[in-house]
Structures are given as structure tokens and as C-alpha cells.
N, CA, C and O atoms as a MOPAC input file, in Angstrom:
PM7 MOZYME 1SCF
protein

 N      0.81100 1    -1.19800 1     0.00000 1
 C      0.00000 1     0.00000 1     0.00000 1
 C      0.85500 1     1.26400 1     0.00000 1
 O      0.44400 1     2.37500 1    -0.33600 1
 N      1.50800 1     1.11000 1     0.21900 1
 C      2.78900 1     2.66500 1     0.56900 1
 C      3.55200 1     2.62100 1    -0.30700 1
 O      3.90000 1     3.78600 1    -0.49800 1
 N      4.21200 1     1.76800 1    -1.20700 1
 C      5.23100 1     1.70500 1    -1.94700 1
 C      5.13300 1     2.60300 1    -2.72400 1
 O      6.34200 1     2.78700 1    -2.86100 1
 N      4.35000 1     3.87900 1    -3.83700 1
 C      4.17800 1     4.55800 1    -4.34800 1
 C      3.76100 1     6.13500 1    -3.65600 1
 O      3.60300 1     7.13400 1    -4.35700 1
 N      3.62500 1     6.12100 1    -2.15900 1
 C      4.26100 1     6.97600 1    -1.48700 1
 C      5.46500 1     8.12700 1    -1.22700 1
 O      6.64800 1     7.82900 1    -1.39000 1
 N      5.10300 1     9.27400 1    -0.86700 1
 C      6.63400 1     9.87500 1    -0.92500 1
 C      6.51000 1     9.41100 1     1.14900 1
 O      5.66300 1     8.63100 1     1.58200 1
 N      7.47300 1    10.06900 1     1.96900 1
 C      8.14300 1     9.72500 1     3.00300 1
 C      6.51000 1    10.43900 1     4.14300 1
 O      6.04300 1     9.92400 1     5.15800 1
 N      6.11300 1    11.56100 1     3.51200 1
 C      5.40000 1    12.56400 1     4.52600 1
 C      3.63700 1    11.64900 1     4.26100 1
 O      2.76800 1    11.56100 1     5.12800 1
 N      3.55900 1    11.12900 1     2.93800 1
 C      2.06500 1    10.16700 1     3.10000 1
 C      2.71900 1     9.13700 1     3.87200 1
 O      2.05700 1     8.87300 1     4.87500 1
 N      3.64300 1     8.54800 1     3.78100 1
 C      3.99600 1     7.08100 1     4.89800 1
 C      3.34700 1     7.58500 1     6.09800 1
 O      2.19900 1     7.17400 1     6.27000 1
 N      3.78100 1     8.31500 1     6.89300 1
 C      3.35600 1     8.96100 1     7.93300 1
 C      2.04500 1     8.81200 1     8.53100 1
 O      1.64300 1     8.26900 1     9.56000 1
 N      1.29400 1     9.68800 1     7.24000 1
 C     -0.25000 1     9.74900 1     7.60900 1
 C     -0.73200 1     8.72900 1     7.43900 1
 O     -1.65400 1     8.48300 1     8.21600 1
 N     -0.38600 1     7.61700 1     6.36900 1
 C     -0.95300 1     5.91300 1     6.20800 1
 C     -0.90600 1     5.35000 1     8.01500 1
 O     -1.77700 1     5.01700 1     8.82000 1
 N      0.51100 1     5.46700 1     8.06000 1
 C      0.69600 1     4.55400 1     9.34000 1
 C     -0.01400 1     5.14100 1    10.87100 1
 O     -0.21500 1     4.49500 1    11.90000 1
 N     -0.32600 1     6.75300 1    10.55200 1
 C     -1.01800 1     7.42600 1    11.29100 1
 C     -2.98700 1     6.82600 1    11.61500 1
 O     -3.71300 1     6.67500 1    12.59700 1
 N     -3.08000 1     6.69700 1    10.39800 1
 C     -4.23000 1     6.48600 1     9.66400 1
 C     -4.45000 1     5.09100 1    10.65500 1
 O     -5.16400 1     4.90000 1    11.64000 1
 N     -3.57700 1     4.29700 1     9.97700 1
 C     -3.31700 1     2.67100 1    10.62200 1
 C     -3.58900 1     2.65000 1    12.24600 1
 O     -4.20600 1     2.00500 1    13.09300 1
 N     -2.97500 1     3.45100 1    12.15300 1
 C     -2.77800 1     3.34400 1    14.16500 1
 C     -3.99400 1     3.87300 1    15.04800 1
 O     -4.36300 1     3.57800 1    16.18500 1
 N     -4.60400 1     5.00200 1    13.84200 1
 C     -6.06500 1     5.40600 1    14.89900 1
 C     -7.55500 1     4.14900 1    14.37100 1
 O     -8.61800 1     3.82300 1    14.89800 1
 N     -7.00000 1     3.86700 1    13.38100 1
 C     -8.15700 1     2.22500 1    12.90200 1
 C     -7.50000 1     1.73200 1    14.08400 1
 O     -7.54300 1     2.58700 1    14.96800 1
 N     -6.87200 1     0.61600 1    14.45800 1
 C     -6.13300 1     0.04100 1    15.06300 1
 C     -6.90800 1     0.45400 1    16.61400 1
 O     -7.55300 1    -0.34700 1    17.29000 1
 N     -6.64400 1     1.98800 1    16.98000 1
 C     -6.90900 1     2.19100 1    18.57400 1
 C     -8.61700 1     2.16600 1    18.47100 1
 O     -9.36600 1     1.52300 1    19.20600 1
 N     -9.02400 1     3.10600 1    17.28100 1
 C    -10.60200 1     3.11900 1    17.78400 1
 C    -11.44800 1     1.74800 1    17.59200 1
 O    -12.53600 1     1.74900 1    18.16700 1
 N    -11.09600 1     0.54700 1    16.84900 1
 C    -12.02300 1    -0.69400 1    16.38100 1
 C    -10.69500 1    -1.49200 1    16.85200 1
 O    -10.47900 1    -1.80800 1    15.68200 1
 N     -9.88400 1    -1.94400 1    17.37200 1
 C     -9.30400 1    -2.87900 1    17.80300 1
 C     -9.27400 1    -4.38500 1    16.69000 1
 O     -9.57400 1    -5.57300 1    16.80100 1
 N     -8.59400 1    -3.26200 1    15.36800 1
 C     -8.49100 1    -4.45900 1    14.65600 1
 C     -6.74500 1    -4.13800 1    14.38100 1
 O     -5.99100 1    -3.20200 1    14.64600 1
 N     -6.57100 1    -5.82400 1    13.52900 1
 C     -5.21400 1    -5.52100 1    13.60600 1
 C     -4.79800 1    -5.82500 1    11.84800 1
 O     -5.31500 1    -6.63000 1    11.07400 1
 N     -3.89200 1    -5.03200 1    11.66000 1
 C     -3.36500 1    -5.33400 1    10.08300 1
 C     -2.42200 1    -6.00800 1     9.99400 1
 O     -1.63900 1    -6.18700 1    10.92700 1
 N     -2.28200 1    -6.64000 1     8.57700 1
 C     -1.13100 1    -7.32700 1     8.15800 1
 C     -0.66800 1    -6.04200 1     6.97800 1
 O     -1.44500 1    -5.57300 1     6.14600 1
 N      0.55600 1    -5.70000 1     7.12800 1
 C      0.89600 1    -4.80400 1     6.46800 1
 C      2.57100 1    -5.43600 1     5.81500 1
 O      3.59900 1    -5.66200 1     6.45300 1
 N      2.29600 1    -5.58100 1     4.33000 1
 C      3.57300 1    -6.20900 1     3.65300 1
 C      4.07200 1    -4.76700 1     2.95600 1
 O      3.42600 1    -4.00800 1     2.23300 1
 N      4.94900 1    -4.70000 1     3.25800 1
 C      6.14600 1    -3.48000 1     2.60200 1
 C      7.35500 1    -3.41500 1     3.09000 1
 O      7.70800 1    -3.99300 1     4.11900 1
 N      7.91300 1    -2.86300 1     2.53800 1
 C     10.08100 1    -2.91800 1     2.18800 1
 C     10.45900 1    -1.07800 1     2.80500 1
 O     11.57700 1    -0.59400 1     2.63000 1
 N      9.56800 1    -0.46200 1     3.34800 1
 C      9.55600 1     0.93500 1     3.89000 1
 C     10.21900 1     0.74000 1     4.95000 1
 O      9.78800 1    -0.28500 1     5.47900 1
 N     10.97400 1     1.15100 1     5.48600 1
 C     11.27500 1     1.29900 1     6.78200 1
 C     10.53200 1     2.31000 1     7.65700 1
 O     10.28400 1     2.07500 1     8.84000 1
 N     10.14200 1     3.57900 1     6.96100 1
 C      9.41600 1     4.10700 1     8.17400 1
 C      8.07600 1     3.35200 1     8.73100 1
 O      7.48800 1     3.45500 1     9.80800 1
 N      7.81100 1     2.50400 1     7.50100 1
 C      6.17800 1     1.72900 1     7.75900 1
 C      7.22300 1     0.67000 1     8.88700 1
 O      7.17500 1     0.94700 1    10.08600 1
 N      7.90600 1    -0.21800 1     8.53900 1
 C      8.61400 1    -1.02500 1     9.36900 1
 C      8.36400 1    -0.45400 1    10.77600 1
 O      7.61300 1    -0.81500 1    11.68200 1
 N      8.98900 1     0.26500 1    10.69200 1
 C      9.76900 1     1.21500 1    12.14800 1
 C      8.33600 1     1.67000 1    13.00200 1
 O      8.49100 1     1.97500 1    14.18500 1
 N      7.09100 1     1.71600 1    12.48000 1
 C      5.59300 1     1.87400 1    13.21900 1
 C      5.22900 1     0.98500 1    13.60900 1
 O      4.41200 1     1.02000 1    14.52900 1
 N      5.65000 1    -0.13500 1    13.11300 1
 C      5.02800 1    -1.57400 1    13.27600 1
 C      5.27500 1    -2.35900 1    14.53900 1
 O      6.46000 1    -2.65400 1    14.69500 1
 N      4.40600 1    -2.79000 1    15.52500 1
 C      4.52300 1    -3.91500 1    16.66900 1
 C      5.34500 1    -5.02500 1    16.67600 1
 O      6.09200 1    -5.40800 1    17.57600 1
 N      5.09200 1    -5.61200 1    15.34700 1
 C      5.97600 1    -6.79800 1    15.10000 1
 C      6.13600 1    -6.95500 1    13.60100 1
 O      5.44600 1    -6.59600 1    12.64700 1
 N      7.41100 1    -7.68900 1    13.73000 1
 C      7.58100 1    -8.00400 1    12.17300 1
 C      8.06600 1    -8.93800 1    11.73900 1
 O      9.06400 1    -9.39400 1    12.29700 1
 N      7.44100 1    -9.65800 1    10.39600 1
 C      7.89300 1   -11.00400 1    10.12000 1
 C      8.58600 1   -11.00600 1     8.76500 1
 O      8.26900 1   -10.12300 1     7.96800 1
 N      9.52300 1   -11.93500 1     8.41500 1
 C     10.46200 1   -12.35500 1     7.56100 1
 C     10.84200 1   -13.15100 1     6.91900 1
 O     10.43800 1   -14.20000 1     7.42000 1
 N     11.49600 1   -13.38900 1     5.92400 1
 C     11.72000 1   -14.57900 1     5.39400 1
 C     13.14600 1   -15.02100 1     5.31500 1
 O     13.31500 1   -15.20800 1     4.11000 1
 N     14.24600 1   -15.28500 1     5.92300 1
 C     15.25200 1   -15.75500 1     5.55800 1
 C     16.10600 1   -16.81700 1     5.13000 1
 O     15.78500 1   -17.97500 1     5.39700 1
 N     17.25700 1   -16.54300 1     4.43600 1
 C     17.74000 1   -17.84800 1     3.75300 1
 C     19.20400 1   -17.34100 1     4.05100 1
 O     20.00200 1   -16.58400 1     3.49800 1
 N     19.16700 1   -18.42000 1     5.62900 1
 C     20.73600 1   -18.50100 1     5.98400 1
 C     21.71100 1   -19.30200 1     5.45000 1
 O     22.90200 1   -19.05500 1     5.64100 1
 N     21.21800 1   -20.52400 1     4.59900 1
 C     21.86300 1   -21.56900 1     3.62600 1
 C     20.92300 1   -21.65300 1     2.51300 1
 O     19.69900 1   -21.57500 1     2.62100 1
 N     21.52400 1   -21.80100 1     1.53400 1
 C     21.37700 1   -21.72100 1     0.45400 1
 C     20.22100 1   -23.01500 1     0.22400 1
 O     20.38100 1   -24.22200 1     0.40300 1
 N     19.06200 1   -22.29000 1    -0.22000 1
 C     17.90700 1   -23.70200 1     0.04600 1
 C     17.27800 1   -23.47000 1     0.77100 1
 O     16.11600 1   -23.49500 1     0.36800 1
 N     17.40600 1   -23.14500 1     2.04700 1
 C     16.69800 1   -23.51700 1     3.31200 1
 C     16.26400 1   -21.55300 1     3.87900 1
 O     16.94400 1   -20.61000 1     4.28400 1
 N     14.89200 1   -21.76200 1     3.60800 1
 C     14.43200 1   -19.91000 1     4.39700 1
 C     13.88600 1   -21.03600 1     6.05300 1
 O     13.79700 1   -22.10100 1     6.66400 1
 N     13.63800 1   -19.13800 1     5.87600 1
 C     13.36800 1   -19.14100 1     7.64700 1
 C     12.73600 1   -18.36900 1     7.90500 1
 O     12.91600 1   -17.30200 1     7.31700 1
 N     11.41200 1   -18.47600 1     9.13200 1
 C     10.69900 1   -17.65700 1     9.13400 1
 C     11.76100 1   -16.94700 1    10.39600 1
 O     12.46900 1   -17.46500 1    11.26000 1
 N     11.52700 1   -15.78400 1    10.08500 1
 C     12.12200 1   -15.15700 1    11.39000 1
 C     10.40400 1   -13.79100 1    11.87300 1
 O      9.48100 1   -13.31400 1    11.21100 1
 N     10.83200 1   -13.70900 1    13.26100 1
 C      9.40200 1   -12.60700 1    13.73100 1
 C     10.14400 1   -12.21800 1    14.87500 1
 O     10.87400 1   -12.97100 1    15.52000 1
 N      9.85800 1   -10.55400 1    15.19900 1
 C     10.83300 1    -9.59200 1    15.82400 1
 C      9.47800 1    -8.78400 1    16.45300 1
 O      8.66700 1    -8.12300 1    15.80400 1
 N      9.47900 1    -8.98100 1    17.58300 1
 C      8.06100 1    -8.09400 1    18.52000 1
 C      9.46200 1    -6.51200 1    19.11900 1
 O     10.46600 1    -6.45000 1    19.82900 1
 N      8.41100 1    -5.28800 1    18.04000 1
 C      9.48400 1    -4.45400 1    18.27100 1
 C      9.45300 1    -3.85900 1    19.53800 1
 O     10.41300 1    -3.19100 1    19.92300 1
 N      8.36900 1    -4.04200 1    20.29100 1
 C      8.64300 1    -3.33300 1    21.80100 1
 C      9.31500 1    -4.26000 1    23.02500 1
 O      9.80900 1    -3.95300 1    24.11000 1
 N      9.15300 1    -5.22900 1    22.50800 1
 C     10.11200 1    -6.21500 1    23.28800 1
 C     12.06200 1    -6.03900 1    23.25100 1
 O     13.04900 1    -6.13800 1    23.97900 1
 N     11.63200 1    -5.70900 1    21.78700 1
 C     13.46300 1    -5.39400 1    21.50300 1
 C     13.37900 1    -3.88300 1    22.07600 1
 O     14.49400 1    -3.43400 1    22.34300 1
 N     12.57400 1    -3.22200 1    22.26200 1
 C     12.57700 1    -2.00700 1    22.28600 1
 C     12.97300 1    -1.63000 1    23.73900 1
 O     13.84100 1    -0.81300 1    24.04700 1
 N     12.17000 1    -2.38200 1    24.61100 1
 C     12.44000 1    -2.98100 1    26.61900 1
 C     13.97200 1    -3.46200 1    26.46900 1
 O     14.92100 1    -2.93400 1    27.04900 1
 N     14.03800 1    -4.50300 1    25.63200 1
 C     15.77000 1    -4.98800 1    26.08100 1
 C     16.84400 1    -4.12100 1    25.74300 1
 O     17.95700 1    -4.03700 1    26.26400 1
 N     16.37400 1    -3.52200 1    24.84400 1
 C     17.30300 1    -2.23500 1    24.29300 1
 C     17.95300 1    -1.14100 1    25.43000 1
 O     19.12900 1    -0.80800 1    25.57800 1
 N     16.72500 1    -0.70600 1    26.18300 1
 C     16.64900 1     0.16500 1    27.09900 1
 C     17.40700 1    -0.58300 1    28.39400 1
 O     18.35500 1     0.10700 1    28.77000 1
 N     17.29700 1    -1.39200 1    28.90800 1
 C     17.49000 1    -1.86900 1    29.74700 1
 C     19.54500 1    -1.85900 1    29.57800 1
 O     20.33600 1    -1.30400 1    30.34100 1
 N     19.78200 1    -2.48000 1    28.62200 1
 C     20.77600 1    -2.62700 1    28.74100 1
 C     21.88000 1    -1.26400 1    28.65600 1
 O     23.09000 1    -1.44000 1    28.80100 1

């Protein structure tokens, strides 16, 4: 949804996102390569391929990294 975005609509999308989100308590799946959309996001999931052949799901809960971050 954002990929044809400049940096200042990312904003208001993910703005947008977040007051859906608080007033109806629903939740999105949001696929994009943005980092500022990234960087709004609760959690995030992945696909990696640490050997050649073989992916991996990887999933990163960002306020969790966000607590261990701080802490340390």
C-alpha cells in the first residue's frame, strides 16, 4: 500500500493505521520494504535464507526489543 508513497504520506498511512487500530481494535497485516512503515510496526515477520535452500521464518516483537534495548 505505501510503496508509491513519498516519506510525509507514509506517515499519515501509518497514522491512519494506528487510529483504525486504537478506535475498532483491529489488527493489520501490512507487507512493505519501507522502513518508516517497518519502524511503526509492533511486530515483524520475515523470510530468511541462511543456507542456500533452506528460508526461515524469522518474527521480531518491536517493543520487546525495544524494553531490552533500554534496559541494557
Amino acid at each position: 500500500m505505501d510503496a508509491p508513497l513519498d516519506d510525509h504520506n507514509v506517515e499519515r498511512f501509518c497514522d491512519l493505521l494506528d487510529e483504525m487500530t486504537r478506535l475498532t481494535d483491529t489488527r493489520f497485516v501490512i507487507i512493505t520494504h519501507n522502513p518508516i512503515s517497518m519502524a511503526r510496526m509492533n511486530r515483524l515477520f520475515g523470510v530468511t535464507m541462511a543456507e542456500r535452500g533452506v528460508s526461515q521464518l524469522v518474527s521480531v516483537d518491536l517493543e520487546t526489543a525495544e524494553r531490552i534495548r533500554e534496559a541494557v
